[in-house]
C-alpha positions, 0 to 999 in steps of 0.5 A: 316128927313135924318140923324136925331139924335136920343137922350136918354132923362131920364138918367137924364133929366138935362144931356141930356138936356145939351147934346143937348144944347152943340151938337148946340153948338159944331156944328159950324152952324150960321143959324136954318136950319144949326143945326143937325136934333135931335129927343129927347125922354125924358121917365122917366127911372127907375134908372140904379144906383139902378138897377145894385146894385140890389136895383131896376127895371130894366130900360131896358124894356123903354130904348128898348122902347124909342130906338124903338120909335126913329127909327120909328120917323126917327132916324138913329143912336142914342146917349146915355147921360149917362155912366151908362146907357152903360150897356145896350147899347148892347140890346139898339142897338139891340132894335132899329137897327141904330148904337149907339154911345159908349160914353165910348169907345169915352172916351178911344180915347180921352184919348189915343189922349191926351196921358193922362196915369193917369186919375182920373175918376168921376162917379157913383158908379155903373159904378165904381164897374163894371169897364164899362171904363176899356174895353176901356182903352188901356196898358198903361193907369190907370185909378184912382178912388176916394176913399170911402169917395170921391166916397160918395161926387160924388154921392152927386154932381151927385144926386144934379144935378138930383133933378136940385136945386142950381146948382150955389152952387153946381158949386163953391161947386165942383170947390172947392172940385174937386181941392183939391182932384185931386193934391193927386190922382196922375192923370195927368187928370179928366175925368168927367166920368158921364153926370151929372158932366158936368152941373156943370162943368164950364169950367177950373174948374179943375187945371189938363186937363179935359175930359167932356164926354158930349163934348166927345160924342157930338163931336163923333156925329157931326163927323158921321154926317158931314162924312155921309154929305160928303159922300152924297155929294160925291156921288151926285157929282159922279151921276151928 
């Protein structure tokens, strides 16, 4: 189980799941034997939404545990589907000892990469009160939010993802809504800043380029393993 993938599932559920379905799709194999090696563990995770507001348990106490559980099935770095969840990303690492991908700070290179300098970004509430993107976003970049009353209608969208049911309404109903607030926000991009976003996200939804962060970490994955491949490879050759 060399160079396994280690997956937290939970946060939530459906978002993982496409996680997982775009890490396959992403991977660019043609044949079962070619696709990354992922370990997914999906545990029922108290909300960090609730938590970090002070309205919950904290989530921590599983999220060591499904870290642990991980690493000792063959782990040997993990990821994270979900921005809020980032908040405890430091204890997550120090629970289970591999590195763990930060999806957040992948974001901020993306941003930087695409020379987006406003971005309008989409998330919980929780990780737009605490300004978990903010670290990661370098001079020059200023990030958007959307406004009280927009704030309420992306936390109906990312709740309605949770609960899993009609998806396909919600797709044409955030298509709809997405453009036509993001004219007015004065962004030159969207960021779909939480994990739920992407399930409903069709591809081109938005009339301004798109950061899905799903993509995003996915894709972070998939270049730390073809270069641990590489360097396997490298090393063999230098052996042989």
């Amino acid at each position: 189980m060399t160079g396994a993938i280690g997956v937290v599932g939970g946060v939530g559920p459906l978002a993982a799941a496409h996680f997982y379905q775009r890490l396959l799709q992403l991977s660019g194999a043609d044949r079962d034997e070619d696709y990354p090696t992922v370990i997914l563990i999906a545990d029922r995770v108290p909300s960090r939404i609730a938590h970090l507001a002070g309205r919950g348990p904290s989530p921590l106490p599983v999220l060591v545990e499904v870290a642990r559980r991980l690493v000792a099935a063959g782990a040997e770095s993990i990821a994270i589907p979900s921005a809020t969840t980032h908040a405890y990303r430091e204890e997550i690492a120090a629970a289970g000892g591999v590195p763990v991908f930060n999806l957040l700070e992948e974001t901020g290179r993306r941003l930087r990469e695409r020379q987006y300098r406003h971005p309008l970004v989409l998330a919980t509430e929780s990780t737009v009160r605490l300004g978990l993107y903010e670290p990661h976003l370098e001079d020059g970049i200023r990030a958007h939010y959307p406004s009280a009353s927009e704030q309420h209608e992306v936390n109906g969208f990312i709740e309605a993802v949770k609960r899993g049911t009609d998806l396909e309404v919600y797709r044409r109903k955030f298509a709809q809504w997405i453009n036509e607030i993001a004219p007015r926000s004065g962004a030159d991009s969207v960021v779909l800043g939480c994990t739920e976003l992407p399930v409903i996200n069709p591809s081109g939804t938005s009339h301004l380029p798109t950061v899905d962060t799903t993509d995003v970490l996915a894709e972070a994955v998939l270049r730390a393993q073809w270069h641990r491949k590489a360097m396997k490879q490298c090393q063999h050759h230098l052996q042989s």
